[in-house]
C-alpha positions as CSV (number, residue, x, y, z in Angstrom):
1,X,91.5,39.0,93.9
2,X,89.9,41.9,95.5
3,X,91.4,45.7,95.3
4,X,94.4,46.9,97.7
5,X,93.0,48.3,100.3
6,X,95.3,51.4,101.4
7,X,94.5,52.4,105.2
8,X,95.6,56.3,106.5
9,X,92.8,56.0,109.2
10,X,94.3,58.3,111.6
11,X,93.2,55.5,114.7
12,X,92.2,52.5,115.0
13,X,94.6,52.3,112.1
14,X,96.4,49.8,109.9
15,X,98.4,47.1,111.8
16,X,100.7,44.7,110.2
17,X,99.3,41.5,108.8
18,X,101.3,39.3,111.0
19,X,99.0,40.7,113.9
20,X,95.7,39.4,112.4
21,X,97.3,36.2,111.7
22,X,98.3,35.4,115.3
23,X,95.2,36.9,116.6
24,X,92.7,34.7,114.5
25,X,94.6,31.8,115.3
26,X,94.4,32.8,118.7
27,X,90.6,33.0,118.8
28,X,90.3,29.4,118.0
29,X,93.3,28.1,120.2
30,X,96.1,30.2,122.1
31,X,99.0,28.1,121.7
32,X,97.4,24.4,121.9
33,X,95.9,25.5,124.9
34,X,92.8,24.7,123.9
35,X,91.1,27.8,125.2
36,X,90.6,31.6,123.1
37,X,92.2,34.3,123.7
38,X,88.7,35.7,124.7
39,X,88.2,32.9,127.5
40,X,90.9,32.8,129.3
41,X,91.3,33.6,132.8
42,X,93.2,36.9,133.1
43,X,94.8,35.3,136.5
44,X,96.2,32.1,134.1
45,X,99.6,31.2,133.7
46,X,99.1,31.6,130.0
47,X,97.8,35.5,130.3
48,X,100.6,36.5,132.8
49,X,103.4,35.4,130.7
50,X,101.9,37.5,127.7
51,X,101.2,40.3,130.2
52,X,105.0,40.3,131.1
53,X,106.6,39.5,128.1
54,X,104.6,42.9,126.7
55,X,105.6,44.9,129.5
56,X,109.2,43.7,129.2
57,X,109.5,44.5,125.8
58,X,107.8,47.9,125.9
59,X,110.5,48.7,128.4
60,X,113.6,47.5,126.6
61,X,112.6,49.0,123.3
62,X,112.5,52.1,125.5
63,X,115.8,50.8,126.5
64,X,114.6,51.5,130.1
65,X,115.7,49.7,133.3
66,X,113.1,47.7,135.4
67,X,114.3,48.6,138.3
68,X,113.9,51.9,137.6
69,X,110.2,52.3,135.6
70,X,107.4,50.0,135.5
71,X,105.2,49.4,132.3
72,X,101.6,49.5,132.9
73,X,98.4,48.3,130.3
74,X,95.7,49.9,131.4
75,X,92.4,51.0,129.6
76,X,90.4,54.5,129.0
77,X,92.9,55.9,126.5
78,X,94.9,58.7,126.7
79,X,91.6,60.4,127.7
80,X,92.1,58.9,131.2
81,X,95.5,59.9,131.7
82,X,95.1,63.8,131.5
83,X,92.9,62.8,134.8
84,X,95.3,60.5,136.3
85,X,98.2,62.2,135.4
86,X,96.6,65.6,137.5
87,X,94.8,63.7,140.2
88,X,98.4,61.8,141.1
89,X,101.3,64.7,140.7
90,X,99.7,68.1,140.3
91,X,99.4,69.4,144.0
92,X,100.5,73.3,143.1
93,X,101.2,74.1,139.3
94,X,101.9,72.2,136.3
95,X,103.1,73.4,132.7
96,X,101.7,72.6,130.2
97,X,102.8,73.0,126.5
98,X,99.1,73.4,124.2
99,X,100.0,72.0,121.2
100,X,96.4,71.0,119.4
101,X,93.0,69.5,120.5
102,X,94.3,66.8,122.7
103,X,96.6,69.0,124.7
104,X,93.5,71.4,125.3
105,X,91.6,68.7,127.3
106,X,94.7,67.2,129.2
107,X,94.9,70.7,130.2
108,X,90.7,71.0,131.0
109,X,90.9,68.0,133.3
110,X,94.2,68.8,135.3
111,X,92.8,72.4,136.3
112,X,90.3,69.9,138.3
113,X,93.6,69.6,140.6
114,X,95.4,72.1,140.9
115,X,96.6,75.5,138.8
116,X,97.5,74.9,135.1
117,X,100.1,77.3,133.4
118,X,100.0,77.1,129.7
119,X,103.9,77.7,129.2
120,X,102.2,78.3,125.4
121,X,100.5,77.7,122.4
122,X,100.2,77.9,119.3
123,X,96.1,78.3,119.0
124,X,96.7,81.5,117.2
125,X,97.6,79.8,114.6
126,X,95.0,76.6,114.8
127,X,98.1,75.1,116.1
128,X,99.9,74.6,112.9
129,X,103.2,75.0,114.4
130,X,105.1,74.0,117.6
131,X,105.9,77.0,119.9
132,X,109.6,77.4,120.9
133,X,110.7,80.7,122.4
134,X,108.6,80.2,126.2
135,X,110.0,80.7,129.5
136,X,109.3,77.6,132.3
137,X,108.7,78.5,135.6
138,X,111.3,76.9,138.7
139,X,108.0,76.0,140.3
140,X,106.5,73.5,138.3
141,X,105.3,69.8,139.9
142,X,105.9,68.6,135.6
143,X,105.5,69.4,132.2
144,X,103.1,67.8,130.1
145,X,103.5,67.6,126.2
146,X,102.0,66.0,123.5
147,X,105.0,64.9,121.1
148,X,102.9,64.7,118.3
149,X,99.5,66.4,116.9
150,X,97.5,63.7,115.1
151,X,95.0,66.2,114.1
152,X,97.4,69.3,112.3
153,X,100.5,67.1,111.7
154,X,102.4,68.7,114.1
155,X,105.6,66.8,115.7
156,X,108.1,67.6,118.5
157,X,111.4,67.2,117.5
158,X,113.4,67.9,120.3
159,X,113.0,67.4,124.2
160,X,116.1,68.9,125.2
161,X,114.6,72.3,126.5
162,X,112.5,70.3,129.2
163,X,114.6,70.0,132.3
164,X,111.6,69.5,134.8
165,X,109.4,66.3,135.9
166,X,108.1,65.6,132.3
167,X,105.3,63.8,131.3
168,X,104.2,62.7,128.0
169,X,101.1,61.7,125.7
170,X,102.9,59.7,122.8
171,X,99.6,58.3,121.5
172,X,100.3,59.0,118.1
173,X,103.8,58.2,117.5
174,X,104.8,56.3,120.0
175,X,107.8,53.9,118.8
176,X,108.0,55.7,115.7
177,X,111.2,57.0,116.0
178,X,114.7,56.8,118.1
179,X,114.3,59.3,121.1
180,X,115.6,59.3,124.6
181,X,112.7,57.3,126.4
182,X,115.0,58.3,129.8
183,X,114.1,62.5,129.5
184,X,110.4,61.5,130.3
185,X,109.3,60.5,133.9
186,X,105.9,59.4,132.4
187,X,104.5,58.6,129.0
188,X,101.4,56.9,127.5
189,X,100.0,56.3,124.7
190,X,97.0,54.3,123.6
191,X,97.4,51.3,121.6
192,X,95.5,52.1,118.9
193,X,97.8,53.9,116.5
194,X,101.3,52.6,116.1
195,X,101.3,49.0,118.8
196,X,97.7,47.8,118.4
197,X,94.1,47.1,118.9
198,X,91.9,49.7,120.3
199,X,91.3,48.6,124.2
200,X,94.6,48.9,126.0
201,X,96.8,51.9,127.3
202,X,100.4,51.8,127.9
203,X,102.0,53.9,131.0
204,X,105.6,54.0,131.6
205,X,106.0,55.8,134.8
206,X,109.4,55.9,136.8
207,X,109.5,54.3,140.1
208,X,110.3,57.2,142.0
209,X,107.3,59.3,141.0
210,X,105.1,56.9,143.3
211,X,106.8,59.2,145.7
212,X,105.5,62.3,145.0
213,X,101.6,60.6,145.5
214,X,100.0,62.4,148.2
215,X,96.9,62.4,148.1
216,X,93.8,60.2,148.2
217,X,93.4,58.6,145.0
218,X,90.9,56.3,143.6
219,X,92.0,52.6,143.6
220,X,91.4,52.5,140.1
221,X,93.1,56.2,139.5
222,X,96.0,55.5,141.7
223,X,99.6,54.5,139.7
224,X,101.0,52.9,143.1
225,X,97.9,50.6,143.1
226,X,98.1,49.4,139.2
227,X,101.8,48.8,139.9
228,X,101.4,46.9,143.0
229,X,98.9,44.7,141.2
230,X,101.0,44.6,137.8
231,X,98.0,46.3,135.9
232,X,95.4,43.7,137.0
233,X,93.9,45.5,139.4
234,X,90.4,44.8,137.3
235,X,89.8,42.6,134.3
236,X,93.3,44.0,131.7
237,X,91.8,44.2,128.1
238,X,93.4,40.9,127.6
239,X,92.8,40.5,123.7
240,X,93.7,44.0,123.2
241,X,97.0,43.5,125.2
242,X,98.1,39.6,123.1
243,X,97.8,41.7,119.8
244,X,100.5,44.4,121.0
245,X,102.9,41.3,122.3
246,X,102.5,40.4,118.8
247,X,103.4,43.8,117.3
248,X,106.1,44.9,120.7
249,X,107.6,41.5,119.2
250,X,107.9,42.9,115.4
251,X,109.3,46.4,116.9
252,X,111.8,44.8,118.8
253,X,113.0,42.5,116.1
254,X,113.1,45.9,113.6
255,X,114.4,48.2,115.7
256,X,113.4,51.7,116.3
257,X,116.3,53.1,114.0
258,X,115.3,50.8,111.3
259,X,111.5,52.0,111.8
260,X,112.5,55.5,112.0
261,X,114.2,55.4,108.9
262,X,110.8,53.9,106.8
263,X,108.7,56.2,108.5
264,X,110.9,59.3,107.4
265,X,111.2,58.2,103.9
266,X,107.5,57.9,103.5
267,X,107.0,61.6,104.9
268,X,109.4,62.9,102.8
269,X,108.0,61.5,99.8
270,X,104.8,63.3,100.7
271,X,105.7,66.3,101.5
272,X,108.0,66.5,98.5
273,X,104.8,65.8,96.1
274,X,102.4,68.3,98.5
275,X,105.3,71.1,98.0
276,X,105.9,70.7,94.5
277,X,102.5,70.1,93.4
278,X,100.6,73.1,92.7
279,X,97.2,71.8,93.3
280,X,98.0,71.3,96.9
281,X,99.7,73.4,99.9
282,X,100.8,71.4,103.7
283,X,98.9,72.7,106.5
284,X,101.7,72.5,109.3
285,X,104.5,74.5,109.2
286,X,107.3,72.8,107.1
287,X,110.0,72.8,110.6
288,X,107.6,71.2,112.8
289,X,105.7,68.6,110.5
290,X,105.1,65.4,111.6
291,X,106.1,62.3,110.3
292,X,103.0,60.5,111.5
293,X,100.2,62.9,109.9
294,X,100.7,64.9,107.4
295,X,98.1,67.3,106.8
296,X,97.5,69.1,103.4
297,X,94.9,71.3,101.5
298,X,93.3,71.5,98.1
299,X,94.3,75.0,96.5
300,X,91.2,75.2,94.7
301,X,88.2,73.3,96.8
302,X,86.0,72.9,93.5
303,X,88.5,69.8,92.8
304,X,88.0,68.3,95.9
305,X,85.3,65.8,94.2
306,X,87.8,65.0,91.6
307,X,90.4,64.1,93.9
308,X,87.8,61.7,96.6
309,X,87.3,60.0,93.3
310,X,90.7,59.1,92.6
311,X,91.4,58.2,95.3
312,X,88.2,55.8,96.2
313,X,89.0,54.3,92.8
314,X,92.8,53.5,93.9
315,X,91.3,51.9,97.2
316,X,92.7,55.2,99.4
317,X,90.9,55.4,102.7
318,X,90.9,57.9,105.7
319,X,92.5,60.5,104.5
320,X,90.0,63.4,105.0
321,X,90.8,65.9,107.6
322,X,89.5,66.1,110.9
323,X,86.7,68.2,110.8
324,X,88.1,71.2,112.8
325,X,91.7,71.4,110.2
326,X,89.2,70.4,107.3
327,X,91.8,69.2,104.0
328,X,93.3,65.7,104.1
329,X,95.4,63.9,106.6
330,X,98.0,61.3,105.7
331,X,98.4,59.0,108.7
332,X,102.0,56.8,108.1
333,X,102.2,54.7,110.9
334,X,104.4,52.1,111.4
335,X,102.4,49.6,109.7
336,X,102.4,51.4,106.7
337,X,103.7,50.6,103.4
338,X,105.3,53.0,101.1
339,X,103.4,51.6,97.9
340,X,100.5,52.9,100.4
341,X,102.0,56.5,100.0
342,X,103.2,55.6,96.1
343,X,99.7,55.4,95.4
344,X,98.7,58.5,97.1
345,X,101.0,60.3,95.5
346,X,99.6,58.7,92.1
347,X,96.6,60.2,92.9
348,X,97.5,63.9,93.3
349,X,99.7,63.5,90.0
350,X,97.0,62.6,88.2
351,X,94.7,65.7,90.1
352,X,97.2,68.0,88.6
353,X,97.4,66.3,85.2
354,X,93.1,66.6,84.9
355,X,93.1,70.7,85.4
């Protein structure tokens, strides 16, 4: 029997089994209709019933109305969005909150569209913390926010201070936790972290910002065209999309609270071992850490060798640190088992026991 294999790949990143299962199965014959997954037509019956069963389920484990938002798969990542996002809704000034790397660009490509005020950040810092005590201008078309930084392990905890149009990139811990879906007039996220297969975007957008559209768009920029043709406008990443009905179906059965619950017990676990164990210190501030990535540094970097090994020999991958943090990164999504974090932790016990 080979080795445990224990993924913290910060994205694409583990995914539960039951996803490869259907998947596989799928590849060979979707549901006895004797066609794959990766030849059907994305105008079949078979595709537009997965294609609205996904959507449906995004929005009622948002516990959103249909009538009121509209669920979109779309592709290009989150990447795309800080230019759709701009080229749709920012016709005078926007706020944005610069919370890491990610925020940075969203905020690089909106200035394309209008002017960009950074209500603030926490760069002085190499955004190890969220910022809290900013003022937000009456004059804002939105507010965008990141509510979590995969690269420092920074998390929002709280949206009640945003009062304005608010938009959101939730790519890294999107249905992770219980918030209130209903404070956001958009969010996205791509798939790749916590619902699925590189390849697919989700958008949740609320009907009535269509309104606000007044400009010239690209067809294949444009919101009001992807939800007029029910985000097959082009060719939908239709494997990408079957994978996250099969996860959106695991979510919904759980339940956010449940979910949250798991995903705060592993985080706690590791950040008890990372403040109690001398060989290591957390990166992010301890109010604002995430409970996605946690980020943490060697004391000493001479044992940085020791500790790779370790871990390599326990079957740990991706847990180095993005290159501009440096350290280790943690990723816990969803997907991931707390024997995954158990054996982490084994690792950095056994760092502290060798020196």
């Amino acid at each position: 029997m080979s080795k445990k294999i224990h993924n913290f790949n910060a994205g694409p990143s583990v995914l539960p089994k039951e996803i490869f299962k259907k998947t596989s199965e799928s590849i060979v014959n979707l549901d006895g209709s004797g066609l794959s997954i990766l030849e059907i037509s994305h105008r079949s019956n078979d595709f537009k019933s997965i294609l609205s069963e996904a959507q449906e389920l995004v929005l009622n484990i948002s516990n959103l109305d249909s009538n009121e938002y509209s669920c979109l798969f779309l592709q290009g990542g989150a990447s795309t969005q800080f230019l759709m996002v701009a080229y749709n809704f920012l016709y005078n000034q926007a706020g944005y909150l610069n919370t890491g790397s990610w925020s940075d660009k969203a905020i690089k490509e909106a200035k394309h569209f209008g002017n960009v005020t950074e209500l603030a950040s926490s760069k002085d810092k190499n955004y190890n913390y969220i910022p809290k005590d900013y003022i937000i201008p009456t004059n804002l078309d939105y507010i965008h926010i990141t509510t979590n930084n995969t690269i420092y392990g920074t998390q929002i905890s709280s949206f009640s201070k945003f009062d304005k149009t608010l938009v959101a990139d939730m790519s890294s811990d999107i249905f992770s936790r219980e918030i209130n879906y209903s404070a956001f007039d958009l969010f996205y996220a791509g798939a790749q972290k916590n619902i699925g297969p590189a390849g697919a975007t989700i958008v949740v957008i609320k009907n009535q910002m269509i309104e606000k559209i007044n400009r010239e768009v690209p067809s294949m920029l444009n919101y009001k065209v992807h939800i007029e043709k029910e985000s097959s406008f082009n060719t939908p990443p239709v494997f990408s999309i079957y994978a996250c009905l099969i996860n959106l179906r695991e979510i919904k059965s759980k339940g956010l609270k449940n979910i949250e619950l798991e995903n705060k017990a592993k985080a706690e676990l590791l950040y008890e071992e990372i403040d109690n164990n001398p060989c290591f210190d957390g990166f992010a501030e301890t109010e604002d850490r995430s409970y996605m990535n946690v980020t943490f540094n060697l004391n000493d970097e001479n044992n940085s060798e020791i500790f790779e090994k370790l871990c390599k020999e326990k079957g740990i991958i991706g847990v180095n640190g993005h290159r501009s943090v440096g350290g280790y990164r943690a990723s816990l999504y969803n997907a991931l088992k707390i024997d995954s974090v158990e054996a982490l932790i084994d690792c950095m016990k056994k760092l502290e026991s060798l020196i």
